[in-house]
CHARMM internal coordinates of N, CA and C (Angstrom, degrees):
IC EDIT
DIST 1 N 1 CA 1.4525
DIST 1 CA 1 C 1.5209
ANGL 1 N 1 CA 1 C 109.10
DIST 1 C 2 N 1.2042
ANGL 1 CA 1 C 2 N 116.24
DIHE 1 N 1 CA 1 C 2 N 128.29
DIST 2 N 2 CA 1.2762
ANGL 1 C 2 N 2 CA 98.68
DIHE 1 CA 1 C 2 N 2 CA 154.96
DIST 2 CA 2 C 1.2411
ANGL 2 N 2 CA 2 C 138.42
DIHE 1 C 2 N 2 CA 2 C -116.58
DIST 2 C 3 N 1.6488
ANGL 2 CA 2 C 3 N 120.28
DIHE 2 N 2 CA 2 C 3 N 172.31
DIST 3 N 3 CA 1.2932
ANGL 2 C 3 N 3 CA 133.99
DIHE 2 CA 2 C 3 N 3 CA -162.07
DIST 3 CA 3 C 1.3983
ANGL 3 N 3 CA 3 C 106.06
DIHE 2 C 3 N 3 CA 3 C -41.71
DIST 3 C 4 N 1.3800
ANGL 3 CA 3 C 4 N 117.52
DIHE 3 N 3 CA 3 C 4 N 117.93
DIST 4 N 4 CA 1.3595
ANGL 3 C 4 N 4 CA 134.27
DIHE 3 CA 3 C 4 N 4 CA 167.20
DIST 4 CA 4 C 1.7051
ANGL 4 N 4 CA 4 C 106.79
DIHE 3 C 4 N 4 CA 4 C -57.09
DIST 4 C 5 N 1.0226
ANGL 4 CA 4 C 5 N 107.14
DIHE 4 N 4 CA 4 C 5 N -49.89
DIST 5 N 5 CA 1.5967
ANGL 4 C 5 N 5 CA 114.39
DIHE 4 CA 4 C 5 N 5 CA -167.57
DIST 5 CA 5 C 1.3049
ANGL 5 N 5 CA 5 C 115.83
DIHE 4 C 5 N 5 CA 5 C -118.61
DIST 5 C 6 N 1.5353
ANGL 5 CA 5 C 6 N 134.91
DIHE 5 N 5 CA 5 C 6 N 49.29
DIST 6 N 6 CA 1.7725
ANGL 5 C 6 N 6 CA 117.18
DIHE 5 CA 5 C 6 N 6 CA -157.07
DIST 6 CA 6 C 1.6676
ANGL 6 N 6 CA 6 C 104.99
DIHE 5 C 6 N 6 CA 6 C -55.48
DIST 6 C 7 N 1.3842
ANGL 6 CA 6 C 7 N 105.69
DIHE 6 N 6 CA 6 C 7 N -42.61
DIST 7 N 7 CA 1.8819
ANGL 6 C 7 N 7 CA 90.00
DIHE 6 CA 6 C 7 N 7 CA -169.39
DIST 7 CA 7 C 1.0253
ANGL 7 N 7 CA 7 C 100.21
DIHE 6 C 7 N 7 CA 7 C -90.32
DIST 7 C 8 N 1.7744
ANGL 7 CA 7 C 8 N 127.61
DIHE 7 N 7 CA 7 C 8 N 48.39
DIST 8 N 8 CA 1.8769
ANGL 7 C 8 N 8 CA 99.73
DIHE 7 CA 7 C 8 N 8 CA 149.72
DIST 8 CA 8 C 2.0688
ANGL 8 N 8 CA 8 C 82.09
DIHE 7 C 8 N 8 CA 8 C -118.29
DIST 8 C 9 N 1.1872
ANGL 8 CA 8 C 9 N 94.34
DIHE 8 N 8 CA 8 C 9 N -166.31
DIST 9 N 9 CA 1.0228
ANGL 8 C 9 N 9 CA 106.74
DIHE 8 CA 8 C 9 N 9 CA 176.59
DIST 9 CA 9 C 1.7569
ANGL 9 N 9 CA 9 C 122.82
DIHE 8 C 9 N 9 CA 9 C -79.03
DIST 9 C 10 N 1.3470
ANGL 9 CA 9 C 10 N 112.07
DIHE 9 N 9 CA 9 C 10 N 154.68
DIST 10 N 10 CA 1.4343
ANGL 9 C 10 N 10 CA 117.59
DIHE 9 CA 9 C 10 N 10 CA -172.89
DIST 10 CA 10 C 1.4575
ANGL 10 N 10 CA 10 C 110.13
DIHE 9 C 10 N 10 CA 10 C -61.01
DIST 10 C 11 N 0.9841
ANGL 10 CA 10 C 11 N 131.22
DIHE 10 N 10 CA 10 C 11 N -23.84
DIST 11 N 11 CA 1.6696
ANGL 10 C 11 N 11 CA 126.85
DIHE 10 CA 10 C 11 N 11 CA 161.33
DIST 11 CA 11 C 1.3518
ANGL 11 N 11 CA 11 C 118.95
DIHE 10 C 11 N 11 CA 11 C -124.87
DIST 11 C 12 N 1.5603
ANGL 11 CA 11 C 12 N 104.04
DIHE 11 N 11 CA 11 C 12 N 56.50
DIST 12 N 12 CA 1.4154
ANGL 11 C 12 N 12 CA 130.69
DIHE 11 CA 11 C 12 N 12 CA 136.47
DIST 12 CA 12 C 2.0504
ANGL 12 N 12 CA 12 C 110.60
DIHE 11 C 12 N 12 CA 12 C -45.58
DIST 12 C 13 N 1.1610
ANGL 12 CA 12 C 13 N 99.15
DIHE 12 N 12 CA 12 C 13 N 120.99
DIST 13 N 13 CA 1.9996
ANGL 12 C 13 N 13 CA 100.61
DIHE 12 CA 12 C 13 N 13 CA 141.80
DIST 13 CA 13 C 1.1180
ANGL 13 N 13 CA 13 C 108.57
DIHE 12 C 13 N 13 CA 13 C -12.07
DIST 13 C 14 N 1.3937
ANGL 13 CA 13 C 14 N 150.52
DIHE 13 N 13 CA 13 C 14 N 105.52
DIST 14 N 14 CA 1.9853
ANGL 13 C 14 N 14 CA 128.04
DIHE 13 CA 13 C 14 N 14 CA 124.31
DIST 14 CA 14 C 1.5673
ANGL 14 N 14 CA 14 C 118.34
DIHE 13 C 14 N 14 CA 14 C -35.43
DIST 14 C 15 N 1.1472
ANGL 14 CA 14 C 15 N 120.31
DIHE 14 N 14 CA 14 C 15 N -16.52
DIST 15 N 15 CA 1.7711
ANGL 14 C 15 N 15 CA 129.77
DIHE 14 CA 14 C 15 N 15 CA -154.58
DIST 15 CA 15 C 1.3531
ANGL 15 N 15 CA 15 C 91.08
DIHE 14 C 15 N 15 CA 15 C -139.32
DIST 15 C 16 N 1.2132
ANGL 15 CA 15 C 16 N 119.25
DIHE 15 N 15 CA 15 C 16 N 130.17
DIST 16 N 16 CA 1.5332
ANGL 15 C 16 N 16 CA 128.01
DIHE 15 CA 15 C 16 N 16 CA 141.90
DIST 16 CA 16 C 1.3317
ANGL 16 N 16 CA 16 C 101.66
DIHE 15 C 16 N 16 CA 16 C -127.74
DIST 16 C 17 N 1.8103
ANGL 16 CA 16 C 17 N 103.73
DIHE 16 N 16 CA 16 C 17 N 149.55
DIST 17 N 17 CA 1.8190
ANGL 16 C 17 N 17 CA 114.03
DIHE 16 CA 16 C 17 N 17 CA 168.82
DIST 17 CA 17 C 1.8473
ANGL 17 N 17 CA 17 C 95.32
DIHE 16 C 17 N 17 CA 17 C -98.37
DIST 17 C 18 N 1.1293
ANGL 17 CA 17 C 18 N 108.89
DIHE 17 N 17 CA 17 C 18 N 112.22
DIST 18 N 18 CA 1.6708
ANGL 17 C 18 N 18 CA 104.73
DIHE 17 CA 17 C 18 N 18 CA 162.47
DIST 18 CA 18 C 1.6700
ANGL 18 N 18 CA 18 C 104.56
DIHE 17 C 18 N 18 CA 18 C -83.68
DIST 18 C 19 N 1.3107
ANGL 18 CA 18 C 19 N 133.15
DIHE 18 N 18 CA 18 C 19 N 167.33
DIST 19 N 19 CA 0.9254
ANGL 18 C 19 N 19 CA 131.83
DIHE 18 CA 18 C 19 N 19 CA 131.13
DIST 19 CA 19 C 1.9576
ANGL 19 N 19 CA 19 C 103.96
DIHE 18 C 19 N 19 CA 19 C -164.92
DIST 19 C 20 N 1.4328
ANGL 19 CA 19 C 20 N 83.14
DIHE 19 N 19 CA 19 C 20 N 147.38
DIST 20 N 20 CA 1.3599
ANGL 19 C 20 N 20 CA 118.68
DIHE 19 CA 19 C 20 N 20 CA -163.78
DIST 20 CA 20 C 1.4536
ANGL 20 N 20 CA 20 C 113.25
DIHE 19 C 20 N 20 CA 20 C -104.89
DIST 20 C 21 N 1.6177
ANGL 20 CA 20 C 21 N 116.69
DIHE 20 N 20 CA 20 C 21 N 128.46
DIST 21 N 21 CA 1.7385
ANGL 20 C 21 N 21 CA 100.62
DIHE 20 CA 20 C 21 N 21 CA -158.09
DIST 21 CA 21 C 1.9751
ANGL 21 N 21 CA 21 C 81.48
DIHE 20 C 21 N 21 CA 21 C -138.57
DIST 21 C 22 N 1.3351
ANGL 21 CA 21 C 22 N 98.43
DIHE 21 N 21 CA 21 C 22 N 147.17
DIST 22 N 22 CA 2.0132
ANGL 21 C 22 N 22 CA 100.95
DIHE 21 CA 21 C 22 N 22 CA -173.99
DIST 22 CA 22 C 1.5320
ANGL 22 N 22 CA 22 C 96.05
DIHE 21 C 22 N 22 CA 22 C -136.97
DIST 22 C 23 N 1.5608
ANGL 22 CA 22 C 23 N 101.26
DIHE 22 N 22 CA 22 C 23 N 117.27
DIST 23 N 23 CA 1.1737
ANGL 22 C 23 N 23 CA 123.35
DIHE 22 CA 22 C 23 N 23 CA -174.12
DIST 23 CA 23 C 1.9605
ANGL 23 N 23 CA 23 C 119.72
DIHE 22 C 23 N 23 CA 23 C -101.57
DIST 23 C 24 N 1.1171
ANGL 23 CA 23 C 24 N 109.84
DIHE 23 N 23 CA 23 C 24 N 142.39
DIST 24 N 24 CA 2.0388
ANGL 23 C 24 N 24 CA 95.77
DIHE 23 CA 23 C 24 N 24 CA 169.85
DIST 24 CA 24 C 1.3886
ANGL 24 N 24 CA 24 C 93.66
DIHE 23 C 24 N 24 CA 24 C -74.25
DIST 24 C 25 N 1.0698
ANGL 24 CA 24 C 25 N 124.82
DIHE 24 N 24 CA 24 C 25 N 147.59
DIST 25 N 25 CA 1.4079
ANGL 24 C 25 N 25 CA 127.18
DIHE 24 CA 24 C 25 N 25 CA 163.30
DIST 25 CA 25 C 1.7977
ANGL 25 N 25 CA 25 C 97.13
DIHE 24 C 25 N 25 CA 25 C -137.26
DIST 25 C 26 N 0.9960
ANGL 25 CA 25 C 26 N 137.16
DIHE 25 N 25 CA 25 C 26 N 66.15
DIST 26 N 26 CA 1.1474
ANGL 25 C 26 N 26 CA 176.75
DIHE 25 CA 25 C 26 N 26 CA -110.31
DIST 26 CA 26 C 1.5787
ANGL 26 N 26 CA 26 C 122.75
DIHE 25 C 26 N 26 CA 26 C -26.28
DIST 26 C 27 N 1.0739
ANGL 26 CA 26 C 27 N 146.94
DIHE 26 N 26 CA 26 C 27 N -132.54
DIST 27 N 27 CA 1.5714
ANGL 26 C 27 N 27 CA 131.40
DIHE 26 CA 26 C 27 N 27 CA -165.51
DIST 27 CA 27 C 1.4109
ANGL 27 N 27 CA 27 C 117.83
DIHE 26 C 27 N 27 CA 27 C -73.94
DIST 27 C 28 N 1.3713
ANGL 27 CA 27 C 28 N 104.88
DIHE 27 N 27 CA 27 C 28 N 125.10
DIST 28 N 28 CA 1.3773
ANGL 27 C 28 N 28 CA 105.37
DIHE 27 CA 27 C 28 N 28 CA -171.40
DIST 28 CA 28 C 1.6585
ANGL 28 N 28 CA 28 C 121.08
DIHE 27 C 28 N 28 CA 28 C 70.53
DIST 28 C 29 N 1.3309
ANGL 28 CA 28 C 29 N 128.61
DIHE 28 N 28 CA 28 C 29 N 11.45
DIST 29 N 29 CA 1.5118
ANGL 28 C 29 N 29 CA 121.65
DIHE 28 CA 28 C 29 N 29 CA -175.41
DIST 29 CA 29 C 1.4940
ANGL 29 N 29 CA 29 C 96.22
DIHE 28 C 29 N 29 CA 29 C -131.29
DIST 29 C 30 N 1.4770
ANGL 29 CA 29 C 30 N 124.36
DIHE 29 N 29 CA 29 C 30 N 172.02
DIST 30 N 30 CA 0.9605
ANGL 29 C 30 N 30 CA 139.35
DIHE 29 CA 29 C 30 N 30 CA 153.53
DIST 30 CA 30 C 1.5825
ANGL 30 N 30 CA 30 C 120.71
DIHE 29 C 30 N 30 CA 30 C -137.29
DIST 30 C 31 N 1.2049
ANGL 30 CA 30 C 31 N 116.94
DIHE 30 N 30 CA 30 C 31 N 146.57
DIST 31 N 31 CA 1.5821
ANGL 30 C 31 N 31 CA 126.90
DIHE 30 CA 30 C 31 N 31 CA -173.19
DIST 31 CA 31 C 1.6719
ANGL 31 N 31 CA 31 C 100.03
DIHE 30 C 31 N 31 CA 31 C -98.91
DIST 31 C 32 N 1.1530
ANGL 31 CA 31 C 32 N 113.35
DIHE 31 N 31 CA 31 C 32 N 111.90
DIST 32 N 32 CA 1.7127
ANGL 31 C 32 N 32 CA 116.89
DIHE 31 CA 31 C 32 N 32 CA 171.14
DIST 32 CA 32 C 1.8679
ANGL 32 N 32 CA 32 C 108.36
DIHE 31 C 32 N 32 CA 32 C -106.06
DIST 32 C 33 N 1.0292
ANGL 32 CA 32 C 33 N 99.91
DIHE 32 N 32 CA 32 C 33 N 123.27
DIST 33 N 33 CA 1.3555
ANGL 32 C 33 N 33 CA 118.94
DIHE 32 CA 32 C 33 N 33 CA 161.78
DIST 33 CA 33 C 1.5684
ANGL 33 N 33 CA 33 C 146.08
DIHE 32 C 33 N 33 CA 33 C -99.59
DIST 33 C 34 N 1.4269
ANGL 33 CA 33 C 34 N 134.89
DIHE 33 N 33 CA 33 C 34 N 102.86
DIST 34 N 34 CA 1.0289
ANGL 33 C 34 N 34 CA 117.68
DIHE 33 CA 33 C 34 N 34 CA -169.43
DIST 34 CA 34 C 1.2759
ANGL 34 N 34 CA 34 C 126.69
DIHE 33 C 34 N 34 CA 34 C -141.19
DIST 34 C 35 N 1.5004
ANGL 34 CA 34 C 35 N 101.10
DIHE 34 N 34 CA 34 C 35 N 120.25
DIST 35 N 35 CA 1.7809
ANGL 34 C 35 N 35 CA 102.07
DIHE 34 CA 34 C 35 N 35 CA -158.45
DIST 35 CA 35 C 1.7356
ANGL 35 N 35 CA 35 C 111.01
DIHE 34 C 35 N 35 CA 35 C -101.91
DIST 35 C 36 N 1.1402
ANGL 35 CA 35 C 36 N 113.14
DIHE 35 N 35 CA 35 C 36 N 130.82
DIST 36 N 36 CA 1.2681
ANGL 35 C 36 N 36 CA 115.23
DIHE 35 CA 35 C 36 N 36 CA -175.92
DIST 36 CA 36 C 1.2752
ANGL 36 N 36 CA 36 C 120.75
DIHE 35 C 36 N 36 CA 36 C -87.67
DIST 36 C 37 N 1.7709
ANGL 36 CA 36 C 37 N 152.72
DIHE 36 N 36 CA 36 C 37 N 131.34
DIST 37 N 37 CA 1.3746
ANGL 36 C 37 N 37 CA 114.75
DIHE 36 CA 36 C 37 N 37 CA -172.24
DIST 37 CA 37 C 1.6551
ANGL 37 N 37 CA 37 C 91.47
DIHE 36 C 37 N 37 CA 37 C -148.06
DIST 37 C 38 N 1.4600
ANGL 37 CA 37 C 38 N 117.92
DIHE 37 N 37 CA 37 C 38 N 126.69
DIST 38 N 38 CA 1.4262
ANGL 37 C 38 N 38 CA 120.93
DIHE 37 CA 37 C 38 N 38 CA 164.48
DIST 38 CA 38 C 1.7984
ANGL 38 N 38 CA 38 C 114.72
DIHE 37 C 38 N 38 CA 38 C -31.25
DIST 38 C 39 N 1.2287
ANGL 38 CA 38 C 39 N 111.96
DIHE 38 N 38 CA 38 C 39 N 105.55
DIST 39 N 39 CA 1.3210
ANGL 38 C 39 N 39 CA 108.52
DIHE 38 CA 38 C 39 N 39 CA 164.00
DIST 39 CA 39 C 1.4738
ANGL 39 N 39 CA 39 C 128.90
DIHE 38 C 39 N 39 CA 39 C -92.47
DIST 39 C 40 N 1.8852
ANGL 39 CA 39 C 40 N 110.91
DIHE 39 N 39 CA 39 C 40 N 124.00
DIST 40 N 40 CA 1.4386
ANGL 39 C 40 N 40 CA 89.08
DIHE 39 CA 39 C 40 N 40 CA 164.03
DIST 40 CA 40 C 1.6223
ANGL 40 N 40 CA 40 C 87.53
DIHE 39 C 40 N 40 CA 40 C 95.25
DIST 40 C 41 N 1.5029
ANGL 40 CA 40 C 41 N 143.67
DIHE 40 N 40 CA 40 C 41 N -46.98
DIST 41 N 41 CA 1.1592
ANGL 40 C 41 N 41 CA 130.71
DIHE 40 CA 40 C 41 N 41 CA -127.47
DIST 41 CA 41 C 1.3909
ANGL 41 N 41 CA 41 C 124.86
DIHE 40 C 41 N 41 CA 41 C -86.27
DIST 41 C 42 N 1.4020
ANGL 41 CA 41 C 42 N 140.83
DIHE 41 N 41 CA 41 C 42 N -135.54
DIST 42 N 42 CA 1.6720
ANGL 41 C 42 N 42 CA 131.25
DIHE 41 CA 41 C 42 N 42 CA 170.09
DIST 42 CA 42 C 1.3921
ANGL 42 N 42 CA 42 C 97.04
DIHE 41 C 42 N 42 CA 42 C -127.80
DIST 42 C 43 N 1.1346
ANGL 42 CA 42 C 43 N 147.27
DIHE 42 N 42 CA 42 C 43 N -166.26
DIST 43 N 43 CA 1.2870
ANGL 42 C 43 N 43 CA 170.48
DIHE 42 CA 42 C 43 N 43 CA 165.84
DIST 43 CA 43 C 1.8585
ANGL 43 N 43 CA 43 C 112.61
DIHE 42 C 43 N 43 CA 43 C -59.89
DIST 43 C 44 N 1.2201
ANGL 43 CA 43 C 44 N 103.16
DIHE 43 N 43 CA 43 C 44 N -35.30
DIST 44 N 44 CA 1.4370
ANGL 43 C 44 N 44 CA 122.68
DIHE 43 CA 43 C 44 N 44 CA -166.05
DIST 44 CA 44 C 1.3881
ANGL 44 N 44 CA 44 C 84.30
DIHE 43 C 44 N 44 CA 44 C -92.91
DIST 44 C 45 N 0.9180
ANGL 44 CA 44 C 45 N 142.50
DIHE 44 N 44 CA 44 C 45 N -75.93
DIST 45 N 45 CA 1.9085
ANGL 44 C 45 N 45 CA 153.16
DIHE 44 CA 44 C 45 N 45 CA -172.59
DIST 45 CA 45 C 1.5964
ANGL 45 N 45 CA 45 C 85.97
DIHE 44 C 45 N 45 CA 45 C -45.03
DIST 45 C 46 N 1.3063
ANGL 45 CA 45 C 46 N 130.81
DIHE 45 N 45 CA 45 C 46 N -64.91
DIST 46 N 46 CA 1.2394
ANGL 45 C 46 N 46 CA 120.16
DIHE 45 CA 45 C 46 N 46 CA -151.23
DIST 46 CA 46 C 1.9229
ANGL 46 N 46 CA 46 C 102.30
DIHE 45 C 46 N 46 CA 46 C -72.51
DIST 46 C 47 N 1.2900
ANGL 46 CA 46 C 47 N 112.22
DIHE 46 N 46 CA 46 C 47 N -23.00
DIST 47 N 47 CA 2.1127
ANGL 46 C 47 N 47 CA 104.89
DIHE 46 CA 46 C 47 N 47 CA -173.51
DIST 47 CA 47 C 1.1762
ANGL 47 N 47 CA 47 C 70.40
DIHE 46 C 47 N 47 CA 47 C -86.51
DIST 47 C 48 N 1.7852
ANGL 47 CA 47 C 48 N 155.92
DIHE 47 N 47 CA 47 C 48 N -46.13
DIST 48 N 48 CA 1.3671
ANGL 47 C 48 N 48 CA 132.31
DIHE 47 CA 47 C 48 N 48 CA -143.69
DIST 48 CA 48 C 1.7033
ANGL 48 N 48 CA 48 C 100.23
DIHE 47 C 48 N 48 CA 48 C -58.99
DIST 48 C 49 N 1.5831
ANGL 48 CA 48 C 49 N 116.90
DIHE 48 N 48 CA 48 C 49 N -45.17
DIST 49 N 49 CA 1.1013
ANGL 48 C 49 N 49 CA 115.10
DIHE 48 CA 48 C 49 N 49 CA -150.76
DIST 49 CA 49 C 1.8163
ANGL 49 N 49 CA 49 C 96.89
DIHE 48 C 49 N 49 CA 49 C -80.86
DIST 49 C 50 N 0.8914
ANGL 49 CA 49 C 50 N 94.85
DIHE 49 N 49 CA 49 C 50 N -63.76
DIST 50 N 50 CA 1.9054
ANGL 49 C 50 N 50 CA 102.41
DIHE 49 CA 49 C 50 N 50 CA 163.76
DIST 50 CA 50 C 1.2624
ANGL 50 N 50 CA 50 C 140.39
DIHE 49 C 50 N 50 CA 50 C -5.71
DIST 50 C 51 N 1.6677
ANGL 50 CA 50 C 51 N 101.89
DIHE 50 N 50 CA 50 C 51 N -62.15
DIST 51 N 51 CA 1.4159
ANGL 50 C 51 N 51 CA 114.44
DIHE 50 CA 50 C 51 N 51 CA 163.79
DIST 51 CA 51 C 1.9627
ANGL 51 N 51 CA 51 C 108.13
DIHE 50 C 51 N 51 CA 51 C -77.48
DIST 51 C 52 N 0.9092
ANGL 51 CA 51 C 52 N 117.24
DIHE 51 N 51 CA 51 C 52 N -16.36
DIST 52 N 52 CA 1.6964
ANGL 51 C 52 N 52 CA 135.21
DIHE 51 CA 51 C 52 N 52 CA 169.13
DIST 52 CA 52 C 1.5679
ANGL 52 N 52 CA 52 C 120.56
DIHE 51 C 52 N 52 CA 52 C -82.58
DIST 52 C 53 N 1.5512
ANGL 52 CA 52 C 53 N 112.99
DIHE 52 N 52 CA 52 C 53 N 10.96
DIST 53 N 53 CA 1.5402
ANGL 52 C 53 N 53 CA 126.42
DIHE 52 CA 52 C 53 N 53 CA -158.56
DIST 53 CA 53 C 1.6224
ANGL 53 N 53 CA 53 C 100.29
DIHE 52 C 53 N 53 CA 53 C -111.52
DIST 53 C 54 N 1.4778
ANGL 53 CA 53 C 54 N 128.82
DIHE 53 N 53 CA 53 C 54 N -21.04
DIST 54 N 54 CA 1.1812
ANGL 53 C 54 N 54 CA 121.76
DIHE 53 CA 53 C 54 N 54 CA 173.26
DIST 54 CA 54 C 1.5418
ANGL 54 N 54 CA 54 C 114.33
DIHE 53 C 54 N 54 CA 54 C -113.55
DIST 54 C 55 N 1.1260
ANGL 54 CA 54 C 55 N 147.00
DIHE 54 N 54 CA 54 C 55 N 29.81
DIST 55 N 55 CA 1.0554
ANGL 54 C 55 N 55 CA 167.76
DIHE 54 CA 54 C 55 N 55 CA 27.96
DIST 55 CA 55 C 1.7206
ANGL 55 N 55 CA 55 C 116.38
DIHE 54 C 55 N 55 CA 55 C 31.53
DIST 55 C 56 N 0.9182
ANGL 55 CA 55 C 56 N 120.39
DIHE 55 N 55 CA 55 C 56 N -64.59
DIST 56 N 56 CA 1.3620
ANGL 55 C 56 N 56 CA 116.16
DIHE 55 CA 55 C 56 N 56 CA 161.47
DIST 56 CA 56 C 1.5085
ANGL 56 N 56 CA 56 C 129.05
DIHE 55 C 56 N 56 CA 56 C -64.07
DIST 56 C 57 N 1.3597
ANGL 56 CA 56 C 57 N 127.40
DIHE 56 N 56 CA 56 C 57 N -44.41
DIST 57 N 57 CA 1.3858
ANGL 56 C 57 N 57 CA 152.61
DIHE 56 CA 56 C 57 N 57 CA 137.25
DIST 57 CA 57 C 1.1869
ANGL 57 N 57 CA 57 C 78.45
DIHE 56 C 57 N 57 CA 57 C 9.24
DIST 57 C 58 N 1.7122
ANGL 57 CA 57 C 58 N 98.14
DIHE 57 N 57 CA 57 C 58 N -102.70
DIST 58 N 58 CA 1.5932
ANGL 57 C 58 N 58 CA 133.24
DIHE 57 CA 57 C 58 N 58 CA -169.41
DIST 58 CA 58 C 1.8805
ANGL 58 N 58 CA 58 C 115.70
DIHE 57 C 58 N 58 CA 58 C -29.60
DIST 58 C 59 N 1.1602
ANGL 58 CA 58 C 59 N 101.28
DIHE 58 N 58 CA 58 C 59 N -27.86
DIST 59 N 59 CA 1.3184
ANGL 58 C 59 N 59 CA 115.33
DIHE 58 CA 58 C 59 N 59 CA -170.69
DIST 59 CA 59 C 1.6395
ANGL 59 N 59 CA 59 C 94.51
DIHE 58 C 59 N 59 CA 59 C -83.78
DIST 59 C 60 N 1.0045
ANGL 59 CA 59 C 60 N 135.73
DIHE 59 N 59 CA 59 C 60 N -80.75
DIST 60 N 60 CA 1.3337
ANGL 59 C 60 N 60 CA 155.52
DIHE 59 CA 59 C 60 N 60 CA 164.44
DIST 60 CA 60 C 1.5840
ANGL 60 N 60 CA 60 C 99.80
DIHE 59 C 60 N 60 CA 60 C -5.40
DIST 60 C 61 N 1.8721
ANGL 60 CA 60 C 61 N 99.55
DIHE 60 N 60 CA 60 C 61 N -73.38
DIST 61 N 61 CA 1.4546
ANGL 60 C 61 N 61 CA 94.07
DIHE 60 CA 60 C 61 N 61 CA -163.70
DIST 61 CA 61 C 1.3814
ANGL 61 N 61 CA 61 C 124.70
DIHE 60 C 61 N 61 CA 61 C -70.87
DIST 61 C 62 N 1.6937
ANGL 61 CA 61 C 62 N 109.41
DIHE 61 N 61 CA 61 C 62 N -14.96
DIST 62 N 62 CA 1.4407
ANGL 61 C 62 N 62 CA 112.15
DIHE 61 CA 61 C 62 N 62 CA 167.99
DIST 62 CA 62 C 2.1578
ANGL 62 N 62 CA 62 C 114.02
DIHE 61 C 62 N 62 CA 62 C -64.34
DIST 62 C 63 N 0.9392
ANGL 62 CA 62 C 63 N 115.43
DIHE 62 N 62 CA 62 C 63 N -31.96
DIST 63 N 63 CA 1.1610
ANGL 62 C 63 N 63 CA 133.16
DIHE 62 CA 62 C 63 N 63 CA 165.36
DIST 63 CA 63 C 1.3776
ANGL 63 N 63 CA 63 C 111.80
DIHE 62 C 63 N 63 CA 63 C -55.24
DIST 63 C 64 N 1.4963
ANGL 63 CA 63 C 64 N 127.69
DIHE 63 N 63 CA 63 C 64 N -51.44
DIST 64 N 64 CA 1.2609
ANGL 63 C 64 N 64 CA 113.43
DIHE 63 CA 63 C 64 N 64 CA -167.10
DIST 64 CA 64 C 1.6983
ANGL 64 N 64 CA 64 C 104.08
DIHE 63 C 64 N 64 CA 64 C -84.02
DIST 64 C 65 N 1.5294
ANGL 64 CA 64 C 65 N 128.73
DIHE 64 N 64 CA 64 C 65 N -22.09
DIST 65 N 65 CA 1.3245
ANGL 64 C 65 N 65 CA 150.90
DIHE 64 CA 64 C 65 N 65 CA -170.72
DIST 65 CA 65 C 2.0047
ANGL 65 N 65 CA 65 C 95.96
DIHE 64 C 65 N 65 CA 65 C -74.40
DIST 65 C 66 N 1.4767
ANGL 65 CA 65 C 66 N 96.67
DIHE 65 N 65 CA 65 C 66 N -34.51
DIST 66 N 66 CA 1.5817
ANGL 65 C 66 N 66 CA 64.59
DIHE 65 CA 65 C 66 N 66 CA 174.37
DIST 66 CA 66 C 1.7760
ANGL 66 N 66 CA 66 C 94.60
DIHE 65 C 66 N 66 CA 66 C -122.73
DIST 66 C 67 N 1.1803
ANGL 66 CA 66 C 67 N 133.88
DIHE 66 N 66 CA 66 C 67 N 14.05
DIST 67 N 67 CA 1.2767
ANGL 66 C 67 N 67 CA 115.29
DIHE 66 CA 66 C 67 N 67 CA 150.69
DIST 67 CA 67 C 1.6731
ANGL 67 N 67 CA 67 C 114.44
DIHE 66 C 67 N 67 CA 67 C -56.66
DIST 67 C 68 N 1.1541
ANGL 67 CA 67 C 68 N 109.87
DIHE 67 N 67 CA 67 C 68 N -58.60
DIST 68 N 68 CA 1.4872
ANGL 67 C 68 N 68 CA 125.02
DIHE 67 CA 67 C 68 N 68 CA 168.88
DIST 68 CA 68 C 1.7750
ANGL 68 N 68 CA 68 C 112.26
DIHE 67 C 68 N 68 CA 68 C -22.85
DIST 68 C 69 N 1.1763
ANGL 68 CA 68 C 69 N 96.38
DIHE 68 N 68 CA 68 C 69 N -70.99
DIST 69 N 69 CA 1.7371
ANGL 68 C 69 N 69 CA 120.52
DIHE 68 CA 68 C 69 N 69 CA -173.33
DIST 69 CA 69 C 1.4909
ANGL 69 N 69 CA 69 C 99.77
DIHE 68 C 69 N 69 CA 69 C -50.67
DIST 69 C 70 N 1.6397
ANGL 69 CA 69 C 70 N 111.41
DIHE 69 N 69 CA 69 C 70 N -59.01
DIST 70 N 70 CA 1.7410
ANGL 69 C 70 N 70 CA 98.33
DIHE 69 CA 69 C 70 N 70 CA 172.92
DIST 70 CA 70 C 1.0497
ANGL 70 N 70 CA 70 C 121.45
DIHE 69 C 70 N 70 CA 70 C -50.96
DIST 70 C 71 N 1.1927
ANGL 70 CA 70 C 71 N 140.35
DIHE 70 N 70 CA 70 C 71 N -60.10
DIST 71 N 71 CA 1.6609
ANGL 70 C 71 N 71 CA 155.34
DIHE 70 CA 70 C 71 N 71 CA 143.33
DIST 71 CA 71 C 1.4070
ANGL 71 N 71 CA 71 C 94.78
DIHE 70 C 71 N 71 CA 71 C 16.87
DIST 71 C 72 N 1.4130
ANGL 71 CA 71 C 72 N 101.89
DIHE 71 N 71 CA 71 C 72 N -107.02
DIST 72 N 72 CA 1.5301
ANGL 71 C 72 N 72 CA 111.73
DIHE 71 CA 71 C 72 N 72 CA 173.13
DIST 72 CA 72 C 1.5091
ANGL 72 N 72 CA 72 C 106.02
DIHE 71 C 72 N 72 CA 72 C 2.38
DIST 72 C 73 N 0.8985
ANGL 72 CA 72 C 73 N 122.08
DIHE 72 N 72 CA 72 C 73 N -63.09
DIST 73 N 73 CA 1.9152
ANGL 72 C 73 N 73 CA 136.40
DIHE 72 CA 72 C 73 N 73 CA -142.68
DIST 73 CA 73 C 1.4192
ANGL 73 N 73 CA 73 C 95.61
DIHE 72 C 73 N 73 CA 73 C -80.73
DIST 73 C 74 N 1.7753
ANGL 73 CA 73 C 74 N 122.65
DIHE 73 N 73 CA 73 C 74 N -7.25
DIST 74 N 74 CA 1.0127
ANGL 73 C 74 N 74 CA 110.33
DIHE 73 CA 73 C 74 N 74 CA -170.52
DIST 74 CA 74 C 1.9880
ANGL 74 N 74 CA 74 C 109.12
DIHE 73 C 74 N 74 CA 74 C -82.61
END
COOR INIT
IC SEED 1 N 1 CA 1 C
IC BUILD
């Protein structure tokens, strides 16, 4: 088999539950939510992802800062 994930770490999740929830957050905006959650996993998979959770944060919110910014430009 091979590595599902080579650049995360070796006790990475095999399973994650994403789910994604789209809110009005009032005229003209929307509130997106998205929670990531070890599926299925062991104890070791679950601190892997954990200590790997603000790092992602960071990843995310730079993403939504310039999804946003293009927007604008429309």
């Amino acid at each position: 088999m091979t590595d599902p994930a080579p650049f995360m770490a070796p006790t990475w999740p095999l399973e994650m539950l994403a789910t994604t929830t789209f809110e009005d957050a009032g005229p003209g905006q929307t509130r997106v939510t998205i929670r990531w959650l070890p599926h299925d996993s062991d104890d070791v998979g679950r601190a892997t992802f954990e200590a790997a959770r603000p790092g992602m944060e960071m990843g995310f919110a730079g993403m939504w800062t310039k999804l946003e910014s293009y927007l604008a430009t429309l």
